[in-house]
C-alpha distance (Angstrom), angle and dihedral (degrees) to the residues before:
residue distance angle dihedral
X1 . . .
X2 3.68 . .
X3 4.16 119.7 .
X4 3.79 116.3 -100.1
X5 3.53 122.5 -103.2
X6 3.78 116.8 -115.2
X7 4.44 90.2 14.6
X8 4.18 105.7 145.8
X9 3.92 107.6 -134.2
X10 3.74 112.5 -132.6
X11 4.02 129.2 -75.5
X12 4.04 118.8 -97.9
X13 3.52 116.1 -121.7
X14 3.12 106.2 -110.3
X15 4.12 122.9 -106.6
X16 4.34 114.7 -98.3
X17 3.41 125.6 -114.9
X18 3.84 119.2 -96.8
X19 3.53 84.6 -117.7
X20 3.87 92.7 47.1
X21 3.28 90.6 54.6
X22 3.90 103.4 49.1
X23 3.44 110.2 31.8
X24 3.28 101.2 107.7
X25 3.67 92.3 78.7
X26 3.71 98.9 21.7
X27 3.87 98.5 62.5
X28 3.82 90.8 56.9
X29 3.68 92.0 39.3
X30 3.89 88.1 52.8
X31 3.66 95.2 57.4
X32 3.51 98.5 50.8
X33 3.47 93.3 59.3
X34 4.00 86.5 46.3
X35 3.82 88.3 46.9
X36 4.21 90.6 50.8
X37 3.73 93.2 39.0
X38 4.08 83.2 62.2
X39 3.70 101.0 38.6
X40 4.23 87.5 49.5
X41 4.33 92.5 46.1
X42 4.36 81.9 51.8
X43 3.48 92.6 45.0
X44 3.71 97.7 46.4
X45 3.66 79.5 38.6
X46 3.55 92.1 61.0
X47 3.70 104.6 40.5
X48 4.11 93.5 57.2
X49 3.80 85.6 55.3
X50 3.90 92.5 42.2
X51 4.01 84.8 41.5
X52 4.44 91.3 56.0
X53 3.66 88.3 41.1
X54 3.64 95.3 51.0
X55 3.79 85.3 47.7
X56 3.57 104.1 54.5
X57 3.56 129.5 115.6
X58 4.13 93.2 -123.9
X59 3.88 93.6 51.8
X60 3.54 97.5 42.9
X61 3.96 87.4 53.1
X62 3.71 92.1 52.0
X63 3.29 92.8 46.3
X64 3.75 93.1 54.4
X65 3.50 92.3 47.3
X66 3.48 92.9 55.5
X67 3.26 95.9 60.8
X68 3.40 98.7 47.9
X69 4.06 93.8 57.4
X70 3.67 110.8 97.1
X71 3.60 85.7 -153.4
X72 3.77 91.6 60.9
X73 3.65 90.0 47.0
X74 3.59 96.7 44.8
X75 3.70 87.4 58.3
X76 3.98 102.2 42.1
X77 3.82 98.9 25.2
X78 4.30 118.6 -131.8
X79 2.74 138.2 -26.2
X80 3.67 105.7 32.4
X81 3.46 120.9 -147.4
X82 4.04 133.2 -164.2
X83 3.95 115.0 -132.4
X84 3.92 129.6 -164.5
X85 3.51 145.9 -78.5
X86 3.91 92.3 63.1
X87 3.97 93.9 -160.8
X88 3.66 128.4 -157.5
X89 3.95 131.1 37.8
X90 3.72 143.2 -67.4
X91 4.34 116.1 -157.5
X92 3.60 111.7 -166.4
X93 4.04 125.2 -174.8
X94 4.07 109.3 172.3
X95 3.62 101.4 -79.9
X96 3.63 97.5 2.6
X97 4.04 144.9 61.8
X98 3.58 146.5 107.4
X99 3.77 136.2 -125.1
X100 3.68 135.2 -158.3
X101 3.67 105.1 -173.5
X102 4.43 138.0 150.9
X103 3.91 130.7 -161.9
X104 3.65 145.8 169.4
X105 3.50 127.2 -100.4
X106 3.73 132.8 -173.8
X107 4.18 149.8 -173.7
X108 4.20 139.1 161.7
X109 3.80 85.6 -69.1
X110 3.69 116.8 35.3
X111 3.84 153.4 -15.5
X112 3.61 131.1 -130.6
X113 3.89 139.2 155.1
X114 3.91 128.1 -104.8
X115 4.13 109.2 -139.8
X116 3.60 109.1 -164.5
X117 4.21 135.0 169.4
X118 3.48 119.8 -176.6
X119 3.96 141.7 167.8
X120 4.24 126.2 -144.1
X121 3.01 116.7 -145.3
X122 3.81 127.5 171.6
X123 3.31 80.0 -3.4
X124 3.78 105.8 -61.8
X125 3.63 122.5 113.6
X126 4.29 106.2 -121.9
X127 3.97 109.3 -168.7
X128 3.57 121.5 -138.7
X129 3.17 104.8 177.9
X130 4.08 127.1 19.2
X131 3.46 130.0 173.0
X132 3.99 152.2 146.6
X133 3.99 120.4 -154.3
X134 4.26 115.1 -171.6
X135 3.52 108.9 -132.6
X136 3.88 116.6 -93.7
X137 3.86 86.0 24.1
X138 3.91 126.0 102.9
X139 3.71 98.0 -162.0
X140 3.52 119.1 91.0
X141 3.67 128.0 -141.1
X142 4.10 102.6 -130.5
X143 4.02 98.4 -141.8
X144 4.53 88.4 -172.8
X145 3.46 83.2 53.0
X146 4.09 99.1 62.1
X147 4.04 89.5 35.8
X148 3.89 87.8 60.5
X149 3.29 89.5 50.7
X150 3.96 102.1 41.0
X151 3.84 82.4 49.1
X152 4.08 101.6 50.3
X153 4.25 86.3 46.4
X154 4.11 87.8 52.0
X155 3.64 116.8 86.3
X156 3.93 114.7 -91.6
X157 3.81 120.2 -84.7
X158 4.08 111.7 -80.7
X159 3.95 116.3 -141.9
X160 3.23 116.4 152.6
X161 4.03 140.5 136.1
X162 3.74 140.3 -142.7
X163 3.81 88.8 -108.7
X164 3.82 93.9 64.4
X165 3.70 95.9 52.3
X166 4.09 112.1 121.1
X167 4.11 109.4 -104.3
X168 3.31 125.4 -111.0
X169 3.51 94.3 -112.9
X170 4.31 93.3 65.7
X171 3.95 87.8 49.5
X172 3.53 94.0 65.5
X173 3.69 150.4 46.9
X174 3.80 128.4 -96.1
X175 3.83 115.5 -80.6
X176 4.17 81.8 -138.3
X177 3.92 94.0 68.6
X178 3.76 104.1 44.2
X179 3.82 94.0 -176.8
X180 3.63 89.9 57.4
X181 3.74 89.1 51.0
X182 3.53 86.4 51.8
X183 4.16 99.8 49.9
X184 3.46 122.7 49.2
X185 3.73 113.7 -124.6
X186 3.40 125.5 -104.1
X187 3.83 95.8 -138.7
X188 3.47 81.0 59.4
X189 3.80 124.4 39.0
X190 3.49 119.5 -159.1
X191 3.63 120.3 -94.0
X192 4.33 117.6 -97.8
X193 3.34 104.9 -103.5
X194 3.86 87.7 -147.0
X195 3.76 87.6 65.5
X196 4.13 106.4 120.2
X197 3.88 109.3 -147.7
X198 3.19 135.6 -106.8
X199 3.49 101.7 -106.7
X200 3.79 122.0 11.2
X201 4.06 125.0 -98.4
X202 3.84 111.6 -84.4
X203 3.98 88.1 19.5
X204 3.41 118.9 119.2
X205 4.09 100.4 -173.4
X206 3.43 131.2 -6.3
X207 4.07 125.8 -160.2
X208 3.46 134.2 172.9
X209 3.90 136.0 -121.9
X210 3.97 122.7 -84.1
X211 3.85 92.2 -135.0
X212 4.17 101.7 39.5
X213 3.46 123.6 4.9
X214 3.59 96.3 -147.0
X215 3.86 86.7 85.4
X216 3.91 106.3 86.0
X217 3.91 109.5 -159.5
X218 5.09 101.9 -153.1
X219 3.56 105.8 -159.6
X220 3.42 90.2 -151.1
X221 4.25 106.4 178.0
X222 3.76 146.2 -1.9
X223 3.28 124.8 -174.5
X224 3.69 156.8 145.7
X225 4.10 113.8 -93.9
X226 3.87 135.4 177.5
X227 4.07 115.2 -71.6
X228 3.90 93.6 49.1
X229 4.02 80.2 -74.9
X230 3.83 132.4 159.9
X231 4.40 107.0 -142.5
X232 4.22 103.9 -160.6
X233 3.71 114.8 -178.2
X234 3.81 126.2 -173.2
X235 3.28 134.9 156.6
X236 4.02 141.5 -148.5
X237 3.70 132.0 -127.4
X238 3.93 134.8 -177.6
X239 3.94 109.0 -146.8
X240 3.52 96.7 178.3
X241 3.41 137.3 79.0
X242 3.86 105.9 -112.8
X243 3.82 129.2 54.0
X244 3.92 122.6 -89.3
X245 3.69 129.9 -159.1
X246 3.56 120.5 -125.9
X247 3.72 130.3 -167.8
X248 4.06 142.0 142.7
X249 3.68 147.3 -170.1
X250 3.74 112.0 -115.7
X251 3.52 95.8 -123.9
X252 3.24 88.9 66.2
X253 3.65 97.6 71.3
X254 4.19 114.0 78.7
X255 3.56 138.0 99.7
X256 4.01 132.0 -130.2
X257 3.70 129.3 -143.3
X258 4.35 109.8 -140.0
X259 3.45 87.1 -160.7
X260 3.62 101.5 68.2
X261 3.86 92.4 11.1
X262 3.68 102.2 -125.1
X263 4.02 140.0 135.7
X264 4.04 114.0 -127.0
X265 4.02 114.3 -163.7
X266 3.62 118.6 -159.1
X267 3.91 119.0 -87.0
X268 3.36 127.2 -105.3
X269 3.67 126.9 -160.8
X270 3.83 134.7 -119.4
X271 4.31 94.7 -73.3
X272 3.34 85.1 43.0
X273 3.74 99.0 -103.7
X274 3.66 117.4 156.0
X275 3.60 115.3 -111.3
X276 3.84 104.1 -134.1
X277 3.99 146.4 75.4
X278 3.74 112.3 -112.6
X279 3.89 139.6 166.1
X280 3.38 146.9 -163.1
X281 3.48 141.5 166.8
X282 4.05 127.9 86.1
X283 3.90 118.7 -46.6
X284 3.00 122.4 -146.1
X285 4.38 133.0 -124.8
X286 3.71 109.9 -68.7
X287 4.35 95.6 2.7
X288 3.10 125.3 126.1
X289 4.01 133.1 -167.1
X290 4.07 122.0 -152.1
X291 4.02 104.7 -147.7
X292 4.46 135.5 178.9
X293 3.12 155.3 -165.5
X294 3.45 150.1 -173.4
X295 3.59 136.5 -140.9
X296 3.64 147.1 169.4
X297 3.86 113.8 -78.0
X298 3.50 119.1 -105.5
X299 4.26 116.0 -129.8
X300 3.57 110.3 -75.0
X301 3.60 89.1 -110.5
X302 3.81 95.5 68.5
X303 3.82 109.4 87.0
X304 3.72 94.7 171.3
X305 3.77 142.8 53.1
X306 3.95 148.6 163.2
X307 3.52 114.0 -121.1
X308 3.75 121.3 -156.3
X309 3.83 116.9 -154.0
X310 4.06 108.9 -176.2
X311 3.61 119.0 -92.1
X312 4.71 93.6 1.4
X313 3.40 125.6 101.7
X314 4.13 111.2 -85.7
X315 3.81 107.8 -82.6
X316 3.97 93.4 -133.8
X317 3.85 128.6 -169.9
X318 3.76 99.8 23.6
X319 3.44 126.1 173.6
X320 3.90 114.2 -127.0
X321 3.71 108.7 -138.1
């Protein structure tokens, strides 16, 4: 039977998508890479805040104080090291703040977790509360506690200047009674040669660290310079007979002038470099590091001023140079 003239064949169906076609495997495929897209923004997420945590001037201070506890040692063995998931929260306004944070430490013997709460102000970190607990132990090892008493056993805090040394004229007998000049009196024996002093030559104050006092800060000079500039020089020493970390906040480096009551910051140049040699890190027994700074100059009418080197004791009463 032949095919009638003018008869329309049927439609093709028409072709699917690419999408149509696939999706059985692309939907699924889609959301994992939505699903890992998410879990790598958190985790990078986390890690910058972990990073500025870690980086802080109040966990690096607990940390170092951690490891310098024997009871902390005794409990997770040396070296001590800090683990992750820093938890809590650090606030931070210029100068001021306050942080309320936890985090794991470890060694060959143990783990525990530091707890520590502080509060900066003028731009030192103050601890109120510091302390290390050993996992599957309630007690708490109270770290403030054994820096109190590390720091009331260490000698008192040396500051003194060349202008308060005792004349001549008291150390020794009248030139009217020659054999008194001669013979020491024996009211007054004569000093042991052997004696060290109490701050070394060319030192004009020494002070020691606020987390081990076996790190001596020498304020060694201060003094006018070319550019209208202040030069300070200092330098740090380890006395003891372990290592001990040192570290700071910038801030915390200036100087202020009584006399006209002001705050002077370090300078910085025209890239906005600062204009100083600084360290930190963890020095070793017996080393020492020479370190400066320079500032704006004070008027030439101020002859004195209190320099603040982070984490010492104020260097009061100075003498500008």
């Amino acid at each position: 039977m032949g095919t009638s003239l003018g008869a329309v064949p049927p439609a093709a169906e028409p072709r699917k998508g690419w999408l149509r076609r696939n999706w059985k495997w692309f939907v699924p495929a889609a959301g994992l890479f939505i699903f890992v897209v998410i879990v790598a923004g958190v985790g990078g997420l986390f890690a910058i805040i972990e990073g500025s945590i870690k980086q802080s001037g109040v966990y690096t201070q607990a940390l170092a104080q951690a490891k310098a506890n024997p009871q902390v040692t005794d409990k997770t063995g040396q070296p001590v090291t800090p683990g992750w998931f820093v938890s809590g929260s650090i606030n931070v306004n210029g100068d001021s703040g306050d942080a309320n944070i936890s985090f794991p430490v470890s060694g060959p013997k143990g783990k525990g977790r530091i707890y520590a709460v502080a509060q900066k102000g003028a731009g030192v970190w103050q601890f109120e509360t510091l302390q290390f607990g050993a996992d599957g132990q309630t007690d708490r090892i109270d770290l403030l506690q054994a820096q109190t008493a590390a720091q009331t056993a260490a000698p008192a805090l040396t500051q003194s200047a060349a202008s308060d040394a005792t004349p001549a004229a008291d150390a020794t007998a009248s030139s009217a009674d020659p054999v008194a000049a001669a013979t020491p009196s024996s009211a007054e024996p004569a000093a042991d040669p052997a004696a060290a002093p109490a701050t070394p030559a060319g030192v004009i104050a020494s002070a020691q660290f606020s987390n081990d006092p076996n790190l001596r800060c020498d304020l060694l000079e201060v003094k006018r310079v070319s550019g209208n500039a202040l030069l300070v020089r200092w330098r740090l020493i380890n006395t003891g007979a372990k290592g001990i970390a040192y570290d700071f906040d910038w801030p915390q480096l200036y100087y202020t002038d009584p006399a006209e009551n002001k705050k002077y910051a370090f300078l910085t140049d025209s890239s906005g470099a600062r204009v100083l040699d600084m360290w930190y890190g963890t020095l070793g027994p017996a080393e020492q590091r020479l370190q400066w700074a320079k500032f704006p100059a004070p008027p030439v009418t101020s002859k004195k001023i209190t320099v603040y080197i982070p984490k010492f004791m104020p260097f009061e009463d100075v003498p500008v140079g």
